[in-house]
matplotlib code that plots the C-alpha trace (Angstrom):
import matplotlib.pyplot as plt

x = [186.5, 183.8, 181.2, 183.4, 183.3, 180.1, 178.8, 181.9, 179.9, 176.7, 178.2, 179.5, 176.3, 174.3, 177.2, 177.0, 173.1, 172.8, 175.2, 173.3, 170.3, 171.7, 172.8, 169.8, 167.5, 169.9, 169.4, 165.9, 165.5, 167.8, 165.7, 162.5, 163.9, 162.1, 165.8, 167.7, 164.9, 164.5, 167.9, 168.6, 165.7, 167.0, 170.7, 169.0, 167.1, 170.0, 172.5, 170.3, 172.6, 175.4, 173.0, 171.3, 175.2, 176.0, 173.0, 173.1, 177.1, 177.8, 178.9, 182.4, 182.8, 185.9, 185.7, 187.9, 186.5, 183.5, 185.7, 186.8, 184.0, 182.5, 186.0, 185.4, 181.9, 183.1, 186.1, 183.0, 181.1, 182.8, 181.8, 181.6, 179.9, 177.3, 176.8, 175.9, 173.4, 171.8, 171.6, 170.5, 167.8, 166.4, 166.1, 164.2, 161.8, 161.6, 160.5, 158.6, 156.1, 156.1, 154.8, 152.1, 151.0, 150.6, 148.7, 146.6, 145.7, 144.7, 142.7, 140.8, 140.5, 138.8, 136.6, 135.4, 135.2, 133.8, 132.4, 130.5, 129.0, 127.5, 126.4, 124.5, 123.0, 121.2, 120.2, 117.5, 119.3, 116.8, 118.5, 122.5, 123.5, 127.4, 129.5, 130.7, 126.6, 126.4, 129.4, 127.6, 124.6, 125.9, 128.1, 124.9, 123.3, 125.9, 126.0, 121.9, 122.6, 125.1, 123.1, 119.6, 122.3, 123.1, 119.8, 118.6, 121.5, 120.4, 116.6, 117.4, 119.7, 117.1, 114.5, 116.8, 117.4, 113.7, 113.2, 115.4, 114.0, 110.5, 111.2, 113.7, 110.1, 107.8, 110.2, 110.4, 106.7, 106.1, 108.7, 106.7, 103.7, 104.7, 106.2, 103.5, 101.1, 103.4, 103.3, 99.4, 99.5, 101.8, 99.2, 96.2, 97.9, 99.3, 95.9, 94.1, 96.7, 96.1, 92.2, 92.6, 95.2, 92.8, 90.2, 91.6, 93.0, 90.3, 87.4, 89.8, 92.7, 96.3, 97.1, 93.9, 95.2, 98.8, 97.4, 95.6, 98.3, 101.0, 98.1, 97.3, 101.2, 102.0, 99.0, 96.8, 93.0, 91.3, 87.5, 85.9, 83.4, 85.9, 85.9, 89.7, 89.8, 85.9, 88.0, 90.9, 88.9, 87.6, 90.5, 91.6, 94.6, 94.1, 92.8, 91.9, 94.4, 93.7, 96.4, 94.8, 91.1, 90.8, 88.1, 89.8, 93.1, 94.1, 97.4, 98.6, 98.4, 101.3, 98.7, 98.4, 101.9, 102.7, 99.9, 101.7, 104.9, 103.1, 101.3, 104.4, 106.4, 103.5, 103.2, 106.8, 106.4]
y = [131.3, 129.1, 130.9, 130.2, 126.4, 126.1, 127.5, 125.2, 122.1, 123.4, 123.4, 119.8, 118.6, 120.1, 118.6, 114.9, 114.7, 115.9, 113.5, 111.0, 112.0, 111.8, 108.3, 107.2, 108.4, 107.2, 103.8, 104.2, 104.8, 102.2, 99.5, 101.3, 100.6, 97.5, 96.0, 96.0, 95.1, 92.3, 91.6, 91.9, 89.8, 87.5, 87.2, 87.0, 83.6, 82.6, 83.3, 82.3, 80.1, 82.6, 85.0, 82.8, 82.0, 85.4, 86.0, 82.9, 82.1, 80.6, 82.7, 80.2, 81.5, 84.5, 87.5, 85.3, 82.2, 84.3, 85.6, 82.7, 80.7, 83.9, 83.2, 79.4, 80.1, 82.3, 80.2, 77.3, 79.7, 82.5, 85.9, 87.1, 83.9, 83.9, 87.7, 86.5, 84.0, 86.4, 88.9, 86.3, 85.4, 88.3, 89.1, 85.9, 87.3, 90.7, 88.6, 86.6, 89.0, 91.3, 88.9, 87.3, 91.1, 91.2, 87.6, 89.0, 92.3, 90.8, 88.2, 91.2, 93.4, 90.4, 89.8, 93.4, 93.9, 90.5, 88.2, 91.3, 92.4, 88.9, 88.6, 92.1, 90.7, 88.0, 89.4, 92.4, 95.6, 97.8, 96.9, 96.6, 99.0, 98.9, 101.7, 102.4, 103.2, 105.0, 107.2, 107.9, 108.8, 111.0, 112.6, 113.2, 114.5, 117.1, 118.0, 118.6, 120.7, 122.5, 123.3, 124.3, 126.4, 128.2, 128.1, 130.3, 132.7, 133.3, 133.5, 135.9, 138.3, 138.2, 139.0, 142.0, 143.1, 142.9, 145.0, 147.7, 147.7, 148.0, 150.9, 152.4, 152.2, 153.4, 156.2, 157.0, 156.9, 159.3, 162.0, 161.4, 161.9, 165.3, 166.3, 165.7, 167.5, 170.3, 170.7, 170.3, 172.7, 175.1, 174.4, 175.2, 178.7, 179.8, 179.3, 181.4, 184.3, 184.2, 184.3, 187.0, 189.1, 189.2, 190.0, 192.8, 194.2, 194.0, 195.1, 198.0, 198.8, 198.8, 201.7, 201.5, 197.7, 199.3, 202.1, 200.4, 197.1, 200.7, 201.8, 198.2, 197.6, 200.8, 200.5, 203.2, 203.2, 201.9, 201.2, 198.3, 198.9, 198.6, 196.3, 195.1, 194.8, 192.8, 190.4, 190.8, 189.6, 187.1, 185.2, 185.5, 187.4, 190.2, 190.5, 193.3, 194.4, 193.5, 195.6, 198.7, 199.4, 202.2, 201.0, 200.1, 198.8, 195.4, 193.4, 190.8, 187.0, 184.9, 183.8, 187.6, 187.7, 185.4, 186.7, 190.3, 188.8, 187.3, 190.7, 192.6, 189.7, 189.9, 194.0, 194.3, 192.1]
z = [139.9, 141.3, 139.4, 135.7, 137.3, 138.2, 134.0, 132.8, 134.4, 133.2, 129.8, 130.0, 131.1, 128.5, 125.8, 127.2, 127.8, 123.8, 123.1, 124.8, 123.0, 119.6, 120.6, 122.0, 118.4, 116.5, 118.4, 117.9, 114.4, 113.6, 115.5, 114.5, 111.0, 109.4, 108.3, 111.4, 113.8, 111.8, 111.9, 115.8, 116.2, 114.1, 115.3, 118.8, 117.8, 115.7, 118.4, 121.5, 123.2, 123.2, 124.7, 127.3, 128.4, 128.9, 131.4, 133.1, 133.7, 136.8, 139.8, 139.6, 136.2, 136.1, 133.4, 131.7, 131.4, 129.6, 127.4, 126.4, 126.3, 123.5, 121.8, 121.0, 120.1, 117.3, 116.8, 115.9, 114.1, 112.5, 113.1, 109.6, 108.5, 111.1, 110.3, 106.8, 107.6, 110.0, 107.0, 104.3, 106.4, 107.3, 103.9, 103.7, 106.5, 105.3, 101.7, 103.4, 105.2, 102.5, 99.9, 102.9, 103.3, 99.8, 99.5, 102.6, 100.8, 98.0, 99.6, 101.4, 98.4, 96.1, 99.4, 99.4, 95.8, 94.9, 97.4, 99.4, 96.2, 95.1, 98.9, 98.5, 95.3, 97.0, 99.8, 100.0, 98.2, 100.2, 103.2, 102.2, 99.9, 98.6, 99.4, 95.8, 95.2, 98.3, 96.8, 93.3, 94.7, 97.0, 94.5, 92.2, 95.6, 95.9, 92.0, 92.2, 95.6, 93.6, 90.7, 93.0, 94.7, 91.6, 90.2, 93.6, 93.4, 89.5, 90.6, 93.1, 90.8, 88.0, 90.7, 92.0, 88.3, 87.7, 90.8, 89.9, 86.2, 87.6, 89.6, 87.4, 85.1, 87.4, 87.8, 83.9, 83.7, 86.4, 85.2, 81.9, 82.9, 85.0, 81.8, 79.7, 82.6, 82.5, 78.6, 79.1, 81.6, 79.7, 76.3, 78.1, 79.8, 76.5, 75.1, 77.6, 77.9, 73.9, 74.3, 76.7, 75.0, 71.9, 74.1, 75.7, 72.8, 70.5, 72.7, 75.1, 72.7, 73.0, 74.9, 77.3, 78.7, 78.8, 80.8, 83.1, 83.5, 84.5, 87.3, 89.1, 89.1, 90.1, 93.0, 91.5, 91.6, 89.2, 88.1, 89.3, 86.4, 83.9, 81.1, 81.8, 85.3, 85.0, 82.5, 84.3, 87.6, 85.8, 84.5, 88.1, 87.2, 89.4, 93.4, 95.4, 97.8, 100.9, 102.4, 101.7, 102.3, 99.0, 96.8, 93.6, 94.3, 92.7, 92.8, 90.2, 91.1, 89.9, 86.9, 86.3, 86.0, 84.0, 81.5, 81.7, 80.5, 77.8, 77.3, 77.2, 74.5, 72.1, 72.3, 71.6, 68.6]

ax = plt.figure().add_subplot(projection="3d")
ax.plot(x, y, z, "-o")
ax.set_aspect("equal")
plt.show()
């Protein structure tokens, strides 16, 4: 029971001080408001003896002598009337500042537009420079800063395209330049194996160069003194076996080979 009291209080609390909040911004915007301060500040002034009266009453004086003292005030001066003059001329203030805040920023706005820029022309420019130049310059500062800034950016993408196209060069050339060793190469060795062949052929015979070619591959001995292993030596196509230590054993080098696959394609044809 006392605990269900005790939240209902809580509650109550909470609902009065948001009342009292509502009430007390709703008092504020309204005063805050350009209108109605005007116009409380105006019914104070135009009402200042009924206000001074009801500070300053005499101890003597009852509740109802004030009341009826307020009552023949508004009895001299109407309520709703006095209301009305206390609107009409705060709408006469309210004009009235308005149009001397108008008058006041135009005065300043011919001053700084005007007289400051006549004063600048007579005086030294290197020393006072207007703020509408300052802004053009600096605008036209930023737009070169803008365009070096682009300008870089460009320089360095063309310099990393160049780059890459260099190397991408470089590398073409080189791969050229292998190929056209290799083709060289592969010129020059068809060229001996066909000096050789005809060689061989022409001076030993067919069968002969077969004969021995079946021997050395087959790790036979052979002559030293003959005339195909002497050119066969000397083309470097052949070595002497050095795992053996028989006198006339020879072994094919990967030159030799390569010349007995030729050897072998152009016998067969």
């Amino acid at each position: 029971m006392w605990l269900f009291l005790f939240i209902l209080t809580v509650q109550l609390i909470n609902m009065i001080k948001d009342s009292l909040n509502s009430i007390l911004d709703n008092i504020k915007e309204r005063t805050t408001n350009p209108f109605f301060g005007t116009l409380i500040v105006v019914w104070l002034i135009h009402n200042w003896s009924l206000v001074y009266s009801l500070f300053y009453f005499d101890s003597d004086y009852k509740l109802a002598s004030r009341l009826n003292f307020i009552n023949c005030y508004y009895e001299e001066k109407p309520f709703i009337i006095n209301l009305l003059h206390v609107v009409l001329i705060t709408v006469g203030v309210l004009v009235f500042t308005y149009v001397m805040l108008s008058i006041s920023r135009f005065i300043t706005d011919c001053y700084e537009k005007l007289v400051i820029p006549k004063i600048a022309q007579w005086t030294d420019k290197n020393s006072v420079v207007l703020k509408s130049d300052y802004i053009i310059v600096k605008e036209a500062l930023q737009t070169l800063e803008l365009k070096l800034e682009n300008e870089r950016l460009a320089k360095a993408s063309a310099q990393t395209e160049r780059d890459v196209a260099i190397t991408k060069l470089a590398e073409l050339q080189k791969q050229r330049d292998e190929d056209n060793a290799e083709i060289g190469r592969g010129s020059s060795e068809q060229e001996t194996y066909k000096r050789v062949y005809n060689v061989l052929r022409s001076d030993n015979g067919l069968s002969n160069v077969n004969e021995t070619i079946q021997k050395i591959q087959n790790k036979y001995t052979v002559d030293p003194a003959d005339k195909i292993i002497k050119t066969l030596l000397q083309e470097d196509f052949i070595n002497r076996d050095k795992n053996t230590s028989a006198t006339g054993r020879y072994i094919f080098t990967d030159e030799g080979k390569k010349f007995i696959r030729y050897w072998n394609n152009n016998t067969l044809e």
